[in-house]
N, C-alpha and C positions, 0 to 999 in steps of 0.2 A: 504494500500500500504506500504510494506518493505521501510525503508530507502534505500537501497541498491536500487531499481526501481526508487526512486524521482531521479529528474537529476538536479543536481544544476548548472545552467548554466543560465547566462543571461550575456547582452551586456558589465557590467562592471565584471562580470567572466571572461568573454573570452580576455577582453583588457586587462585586469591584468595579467593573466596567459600570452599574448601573449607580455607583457613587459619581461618578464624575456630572449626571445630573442633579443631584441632589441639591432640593431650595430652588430649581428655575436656573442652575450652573449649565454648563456644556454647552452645545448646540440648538438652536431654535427647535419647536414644534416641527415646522416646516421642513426641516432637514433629517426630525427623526422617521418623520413619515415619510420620506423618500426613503431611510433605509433600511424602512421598516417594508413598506412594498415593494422596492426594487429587489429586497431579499426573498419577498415570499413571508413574509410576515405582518404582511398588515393586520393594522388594528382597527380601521376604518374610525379613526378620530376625527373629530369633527370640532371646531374650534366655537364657542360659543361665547359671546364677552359677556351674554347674563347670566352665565352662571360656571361655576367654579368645575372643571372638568377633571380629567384624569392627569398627574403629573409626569413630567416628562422622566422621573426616576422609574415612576411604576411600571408607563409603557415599555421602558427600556428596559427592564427587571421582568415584565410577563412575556415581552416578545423574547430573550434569553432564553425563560424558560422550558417556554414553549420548543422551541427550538434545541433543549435537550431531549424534551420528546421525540422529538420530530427532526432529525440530525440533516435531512437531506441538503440541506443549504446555512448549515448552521455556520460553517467555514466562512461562507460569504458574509453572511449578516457579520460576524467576528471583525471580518477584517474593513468592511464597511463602516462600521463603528471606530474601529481605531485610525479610518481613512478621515471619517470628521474632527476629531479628536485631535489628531495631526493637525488639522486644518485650524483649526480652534488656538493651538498652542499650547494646549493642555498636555501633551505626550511628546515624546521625541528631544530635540540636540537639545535645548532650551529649559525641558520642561522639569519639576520636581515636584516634593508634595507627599502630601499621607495620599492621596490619591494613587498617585502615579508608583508608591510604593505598593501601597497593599495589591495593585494590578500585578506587579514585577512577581510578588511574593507570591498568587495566587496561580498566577501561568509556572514559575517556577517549581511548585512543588505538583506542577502535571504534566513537566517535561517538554513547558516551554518560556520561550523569554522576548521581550523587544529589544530590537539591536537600538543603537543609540540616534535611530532616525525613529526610532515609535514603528518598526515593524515586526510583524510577530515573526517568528522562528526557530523551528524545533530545537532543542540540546543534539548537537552533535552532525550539523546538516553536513559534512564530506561524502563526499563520492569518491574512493580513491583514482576510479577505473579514468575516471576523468580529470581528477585532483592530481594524484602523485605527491612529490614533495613541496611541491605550491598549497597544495591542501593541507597539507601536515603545517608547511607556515604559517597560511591562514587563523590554523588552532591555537599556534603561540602566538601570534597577537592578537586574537579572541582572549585568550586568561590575560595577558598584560593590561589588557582593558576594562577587565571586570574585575579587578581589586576590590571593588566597594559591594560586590554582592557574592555573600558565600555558596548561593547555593547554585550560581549560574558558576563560577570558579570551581566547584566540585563537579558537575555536569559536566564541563567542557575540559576538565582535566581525566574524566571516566573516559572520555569520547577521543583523546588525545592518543592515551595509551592504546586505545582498540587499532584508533587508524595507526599509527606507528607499527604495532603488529601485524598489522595488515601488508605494509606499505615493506617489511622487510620481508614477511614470507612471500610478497610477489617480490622482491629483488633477487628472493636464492632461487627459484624456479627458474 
């Protein structure tokens, strides 16, 4: 299975991701319901100003959820979410925060992380067949860059020694 098909979502995913709206924060109405439809998740919201509607944490929290039921596009909606997010300046080169930690923390302890542009990707993406010893670089300067998060530094030091085994037993062949 491609990285791109795993769906990294679970219950402290989705709360994390759905903290960055909390109180009217994050992205407009307007842009959650694009990514909530363009995912396959619509909520069919409807904006009313006489009266006090659904918040944009909840919809963002019910459409996650939903979408751990229902996995088939759950990838997209993820990465659609962290694509406003970006946009927003909430995630990514710039961005910090209990936010932007507890997201790091939640994707971490399910064997994924954002690289320092606010993009998700799994622990350990090498390919050797295509990498080689430019892949195995790639890894040390992945851990020289994640000094300040132990659990992406442990992932991608597991993920180091595989490919370096890997990358010697195709050298003696």
């Amino acid at each position: 299975m491609s990285p791109r098909a795993t769906v990294p979502l679970t219950s402290d995913i989705s709360a994390a991701l759905a903290m960055f709206f909390h109180g009217g924060a994050g992205p407009s109405h307007t842009t959650i319901t694009t990514v909530l439809t363009g995912s396959g998740y619509g909520d069919n919201y409807v904006y009313n100003p006489n009266a006090q509607g659904t918040n944009k944490q909840q919809r963002v929290l019910t459409a996650l959820r939903t979408a751990q039921r229902e996995p088939t596009r759950a990838r997209t909606l993820v990465d659609e979410l962290l694509s406003t997010l970006r946009v927003a300046g909430l995630i990514g080169e710039e961005a910090s925060g209990e936010n932007v930690d507890r997201l790091k923390r939640a994707l971490a302890s399910s064997g994924w992380y954002l690289t320092e542009d606010g993009y998700l990707q799994p622990f350990g993406n090498v390919d050797l067949d295509t990498g080689g010893r430019p892949a195995l670089e790639e890894q040390v300067d992945r851990l020289r860059r994640s000094t300040s998060d132990p659990a992406l530094l442990i992932g991608t030091a597991k993920e180091l020694l595989e490919s370096v085994s890997k990358f010697v037993l195709v050298a003696r062949v």
